[in-house]
C-alpha positions as CSV (number, residue, x, y, z in Angstrom):
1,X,-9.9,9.2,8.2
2,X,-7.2,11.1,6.6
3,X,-6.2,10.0,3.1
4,X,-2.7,11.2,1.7
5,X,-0.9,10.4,-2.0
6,X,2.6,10.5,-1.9
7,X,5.2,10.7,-4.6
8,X,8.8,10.1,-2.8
9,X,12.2,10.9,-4.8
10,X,15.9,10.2,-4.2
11,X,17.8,6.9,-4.2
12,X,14.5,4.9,-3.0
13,X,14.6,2.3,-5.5
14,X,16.7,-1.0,-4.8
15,X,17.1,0.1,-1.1
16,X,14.4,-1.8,0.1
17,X,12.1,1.2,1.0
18,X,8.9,-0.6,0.0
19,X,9.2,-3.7,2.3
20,X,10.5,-1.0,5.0
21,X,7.1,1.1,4.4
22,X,5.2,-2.2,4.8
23,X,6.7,-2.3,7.8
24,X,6.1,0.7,9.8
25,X,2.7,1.5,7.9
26,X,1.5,-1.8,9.3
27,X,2.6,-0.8,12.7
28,X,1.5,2.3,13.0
29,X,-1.7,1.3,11.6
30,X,-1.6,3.2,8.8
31,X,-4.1,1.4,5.5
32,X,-3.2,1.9,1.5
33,X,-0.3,0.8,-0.8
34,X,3.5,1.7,-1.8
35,X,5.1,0.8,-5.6
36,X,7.5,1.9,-7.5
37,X,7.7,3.8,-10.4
38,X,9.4,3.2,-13.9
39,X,10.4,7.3,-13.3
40,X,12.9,6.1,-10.5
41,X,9.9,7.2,-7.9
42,X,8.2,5.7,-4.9
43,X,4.5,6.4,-4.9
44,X,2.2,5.7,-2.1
45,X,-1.6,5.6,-1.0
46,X,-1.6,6.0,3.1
47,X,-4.8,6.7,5.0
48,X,-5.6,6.2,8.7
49,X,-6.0,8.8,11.8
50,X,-4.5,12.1,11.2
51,X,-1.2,11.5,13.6
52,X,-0.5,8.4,12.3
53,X,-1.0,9.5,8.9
54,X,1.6,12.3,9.9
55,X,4.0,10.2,11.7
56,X,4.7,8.1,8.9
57,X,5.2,10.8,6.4
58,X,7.8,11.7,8.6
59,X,9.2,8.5,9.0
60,X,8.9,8.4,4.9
61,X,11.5,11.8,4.4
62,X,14.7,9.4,5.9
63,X,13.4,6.0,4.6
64,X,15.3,2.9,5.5
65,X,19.5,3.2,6.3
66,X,20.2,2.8,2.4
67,X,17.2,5.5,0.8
68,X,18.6,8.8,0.3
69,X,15.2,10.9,-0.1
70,X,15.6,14.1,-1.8
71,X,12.2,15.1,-1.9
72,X,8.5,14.2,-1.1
73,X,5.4,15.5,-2.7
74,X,2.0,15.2,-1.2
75,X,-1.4,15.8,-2.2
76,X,-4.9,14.4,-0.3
77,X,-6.5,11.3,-1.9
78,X,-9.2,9.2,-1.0
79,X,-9.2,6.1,1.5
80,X,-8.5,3.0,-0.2
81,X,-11.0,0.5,-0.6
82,X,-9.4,-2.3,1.3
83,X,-8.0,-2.6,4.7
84,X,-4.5,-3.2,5.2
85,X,-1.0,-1.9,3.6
86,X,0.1,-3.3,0.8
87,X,2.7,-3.6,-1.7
88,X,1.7,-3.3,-5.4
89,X,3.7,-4.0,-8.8
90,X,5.4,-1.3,-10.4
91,X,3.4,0.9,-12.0
């Protein structure tokens, strides 16, 4: 399993990206957790099989129709605890 932590920047914060990374981390399979951050941030926890891991990192750097993601900075983590995706308070 391959275990990523994300910190995502733009205008992803009142767009809706959370519920949108829900969304496709559930069906690509992906397990972890997405919340925002009182910086203005998105930060996320996203494990699962390598490609999948992958393909929604990609899907992360254009976001839902209203993000505007200016940047994306990754680092490797380890798997969460709990199955599933989840979306966590602000943090």
């Amino acid at each position: 399993m391959s275990a990523r932590i994300v910190i995502i920047s733009g205008r992803v914060q009142g767009v809706g990206y959370r519920d949108w990374m829900v969304i496709e981390a559930e069906r690509l399979g992906v397990h972890g957790w997405v919340r925002n951050r009182r910086d203005g941030t998105v930060q996320a926890l996203v494990a699962g099989e390598e490609a999948a891991v992958q393909a929604l990192l990609l899907l992360c750097r254009r976001g839902p129709v209203m993000a505007r993601v200016e940047d994306i900075a990754e680092d490797f983590a380890e798997a969460p605890a709990e199955p599933g995706f989840r979306r966590l308070p602000t943090g």
